[in-house]
N, C-alpha and C positions, 0 to 999 in steps of 0.2 A: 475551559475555554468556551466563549461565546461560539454559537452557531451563524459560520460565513461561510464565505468563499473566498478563495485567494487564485489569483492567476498569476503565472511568471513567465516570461521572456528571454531567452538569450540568445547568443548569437548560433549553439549548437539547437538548443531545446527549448519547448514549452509545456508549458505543466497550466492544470487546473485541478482545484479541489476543495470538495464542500464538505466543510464542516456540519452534523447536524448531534440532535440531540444524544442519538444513540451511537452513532459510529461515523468515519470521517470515510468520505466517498471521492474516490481518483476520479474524476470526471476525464478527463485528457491526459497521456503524458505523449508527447513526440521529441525522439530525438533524431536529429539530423544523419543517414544515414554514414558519410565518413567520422561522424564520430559514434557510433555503436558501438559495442564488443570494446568498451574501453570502462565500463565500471560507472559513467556517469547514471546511467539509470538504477542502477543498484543505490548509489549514495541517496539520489532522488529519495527512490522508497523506500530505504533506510529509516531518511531521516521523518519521513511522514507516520511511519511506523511508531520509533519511536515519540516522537510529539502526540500522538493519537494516544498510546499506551500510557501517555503521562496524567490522559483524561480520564483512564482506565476505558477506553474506546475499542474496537477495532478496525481495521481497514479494509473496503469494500472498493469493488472495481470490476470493471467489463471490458473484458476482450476478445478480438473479431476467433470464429473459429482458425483461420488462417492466418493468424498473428504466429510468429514465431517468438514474440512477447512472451507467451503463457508459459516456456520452459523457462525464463528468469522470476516469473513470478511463483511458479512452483520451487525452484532454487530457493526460494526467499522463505521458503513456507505457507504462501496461499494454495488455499485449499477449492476447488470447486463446489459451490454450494448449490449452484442450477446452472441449467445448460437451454439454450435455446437453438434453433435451426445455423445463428447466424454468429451466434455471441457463447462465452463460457463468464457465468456470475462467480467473482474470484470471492474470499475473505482470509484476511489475515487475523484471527482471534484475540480478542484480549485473553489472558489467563493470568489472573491474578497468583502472584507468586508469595507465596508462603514464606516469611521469615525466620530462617534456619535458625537464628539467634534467638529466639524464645521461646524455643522449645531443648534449651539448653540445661540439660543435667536432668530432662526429661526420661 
């Protein structure tokens, strides 16, 4: 996939996120607090996850130290990669998955 950005809109949430050469970066996600704690943001980064993974990319993203965010993102598998006074630098890794099937009768 070409290198952009895309931003979305809804009546709960808004998301933004930049594609670039190497990895794809969450710029924003907000969700509407009566709709939290219902799965919307999991599906979000789900789905950026996988589309990213399809690039063989990873997913990179920042969040405030005081975000209660950071335990869904760790839930998810992002890992802390740097830490600043104010911010925690997430990444969700590519890792290239080995196909079981040809190394069959191996």
């Amino acid at each position: 996939m070409a290198s952009g950005s895309d931003s979305f809109r809804s009546a709960h949430s808004a998301i933004a996120v930049e594609r670039h050469a190497t990895h794809t970066q969450v710029e924003d996600l907000y969700i509407l607090p009566e709709f939290q704690n219902q799965g919307i943001g999991t599906a979000i980064i789900l789905d950026i996850i996988e589309e990213a993974h399809q690039d063989c990319k990873p997913v990179r993203l920042r969040v405030l130290t005081s975000s209660p965010a950071k335990v869904l993102y760790e839930r998810l598998g992002f890992v802390v990669v740097h830490i600043e006074p104010e911010r925690y630098f997430m990444e969700y890794p590519y890792l290239k998955r080995i196909d079981q099937t040809s190394h069959a009768g191996v």
